[in-house]
C-alpha positions in Angstrom: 10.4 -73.7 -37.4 10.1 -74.5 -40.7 13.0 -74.7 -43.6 12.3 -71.1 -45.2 12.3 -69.5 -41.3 15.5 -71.6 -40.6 18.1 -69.0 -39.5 20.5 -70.1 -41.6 18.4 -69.5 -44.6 17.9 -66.2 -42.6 21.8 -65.4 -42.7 22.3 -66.6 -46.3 20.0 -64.6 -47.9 21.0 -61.0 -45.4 24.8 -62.0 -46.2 23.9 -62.6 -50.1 21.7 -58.8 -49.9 24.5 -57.4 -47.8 26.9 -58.5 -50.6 24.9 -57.5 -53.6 24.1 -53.8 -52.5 27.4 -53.1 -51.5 28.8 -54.3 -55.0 25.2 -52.0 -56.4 26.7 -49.1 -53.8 30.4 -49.4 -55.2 29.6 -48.8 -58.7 27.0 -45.9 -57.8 29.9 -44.0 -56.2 32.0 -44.8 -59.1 29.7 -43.2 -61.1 29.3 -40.5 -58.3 32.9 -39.6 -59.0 32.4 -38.7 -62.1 30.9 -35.8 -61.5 31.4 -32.2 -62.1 30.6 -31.4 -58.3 32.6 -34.6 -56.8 35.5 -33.3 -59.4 35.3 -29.8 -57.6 34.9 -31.2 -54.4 38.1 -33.1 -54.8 40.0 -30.2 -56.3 38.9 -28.4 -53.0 40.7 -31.5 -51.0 37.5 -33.1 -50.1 37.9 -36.7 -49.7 35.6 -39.4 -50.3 37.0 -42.5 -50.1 39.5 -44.4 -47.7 42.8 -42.3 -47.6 42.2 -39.9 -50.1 42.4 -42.8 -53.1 40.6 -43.0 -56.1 40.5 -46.5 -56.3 39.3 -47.6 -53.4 35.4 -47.6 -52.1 33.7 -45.9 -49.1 34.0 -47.4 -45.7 30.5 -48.4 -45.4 30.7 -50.1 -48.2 33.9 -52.2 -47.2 32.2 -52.5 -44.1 29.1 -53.5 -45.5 30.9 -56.2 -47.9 32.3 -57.7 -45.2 29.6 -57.9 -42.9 27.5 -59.6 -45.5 30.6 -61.9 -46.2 30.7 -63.1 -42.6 26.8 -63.3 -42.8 27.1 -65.6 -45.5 29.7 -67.7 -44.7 27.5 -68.5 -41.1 24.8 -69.2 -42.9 26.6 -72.0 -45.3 28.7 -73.3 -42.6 25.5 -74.1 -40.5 23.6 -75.5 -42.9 26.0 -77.7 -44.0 24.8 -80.1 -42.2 26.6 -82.8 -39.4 30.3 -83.6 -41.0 31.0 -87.6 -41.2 34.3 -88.8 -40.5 36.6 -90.6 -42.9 36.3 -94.2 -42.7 37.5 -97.2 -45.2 34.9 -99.4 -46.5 34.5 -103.3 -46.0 37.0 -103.9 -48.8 39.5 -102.0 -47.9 42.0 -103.8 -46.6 45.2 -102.5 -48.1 47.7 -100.2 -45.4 48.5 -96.4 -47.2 51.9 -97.2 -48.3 50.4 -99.8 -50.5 48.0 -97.4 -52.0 50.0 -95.2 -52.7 52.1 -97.5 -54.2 49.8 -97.6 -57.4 51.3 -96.9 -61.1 48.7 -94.9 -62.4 50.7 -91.4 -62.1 54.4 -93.5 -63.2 56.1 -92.3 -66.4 58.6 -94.3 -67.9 58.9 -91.8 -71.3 60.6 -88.5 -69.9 63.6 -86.7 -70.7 66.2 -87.9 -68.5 67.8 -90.7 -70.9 68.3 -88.4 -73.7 69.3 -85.8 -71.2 72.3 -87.8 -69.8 73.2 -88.6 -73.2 73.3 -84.8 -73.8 75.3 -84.3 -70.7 77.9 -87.1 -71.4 78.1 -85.8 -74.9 79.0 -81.9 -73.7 81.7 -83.3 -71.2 83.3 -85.7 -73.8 83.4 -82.4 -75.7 85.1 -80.4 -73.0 87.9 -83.5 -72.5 88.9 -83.8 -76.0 87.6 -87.6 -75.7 85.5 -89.7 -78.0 81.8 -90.2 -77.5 81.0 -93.4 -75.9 78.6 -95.6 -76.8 76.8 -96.5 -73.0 73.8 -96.2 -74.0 
């Protein structure tokens, strides 16, 4: 078989339909809604939608959403071709805790200095003492 008869083309493109014409089917039925005869029908206590709500879309359409989701997410996962493990290259040679051990992500500027000082400064306050010069 050739790429565009591939079956996971095949499940792409019906998951990718699937999921188009049930968005295309939601906002038709929103627009059904608004009505005069769905209006009535509702006074009357005719239901269209999944426990009587407003808000929510038929059941073939949730149904249909979701088939096409599953669709599509077969067809990606298939072609997504053979998955390579995780391997270190040739110069490599260094164990994880010495990786990780790297100082690009260290900050030396933060708050906690002047936030101590604050601290010391409030309890000194509550004591009745005299501010010390630590730091």
């Amino acid at each position: 078989m050739g790429y565009w008869l591939s079956p996971t083309l095949l499940a792409l493109l019906a998951g990718a339909l699937l999921i188009i014409h049930s968005g295309y089917s939601n906002a038709h039925f929103r627009k059904f809604l608004e009505t005069p005869e769905a209006v009535e029908a509702t006074k009357a206590g005719i239901s269209f939608t999944i426990g009587g709500w407003k808000e929510s879309p038929p059941l073939d359409v949730v149904i249909e959403a979701i088939v096409g989701l599953a669709l599509w997410t077969v067809g990606v996962i298939a072609g997504s071709g053979r998955l390579l493990p995780v391997k270190k290259g040739p110069g490599d040679r260094q164990s994880i805790s010495a990786s990780e051990a790297r100082m690009d992500f260290t900050q030396f500027g933060h708050r906690g200095i002047a936030l101590a000082k604050r601290l010391r400064s409030i309890r000194e306050k509550e004591e009745g003492g005299t501010p010390s010069s630590r730091y």
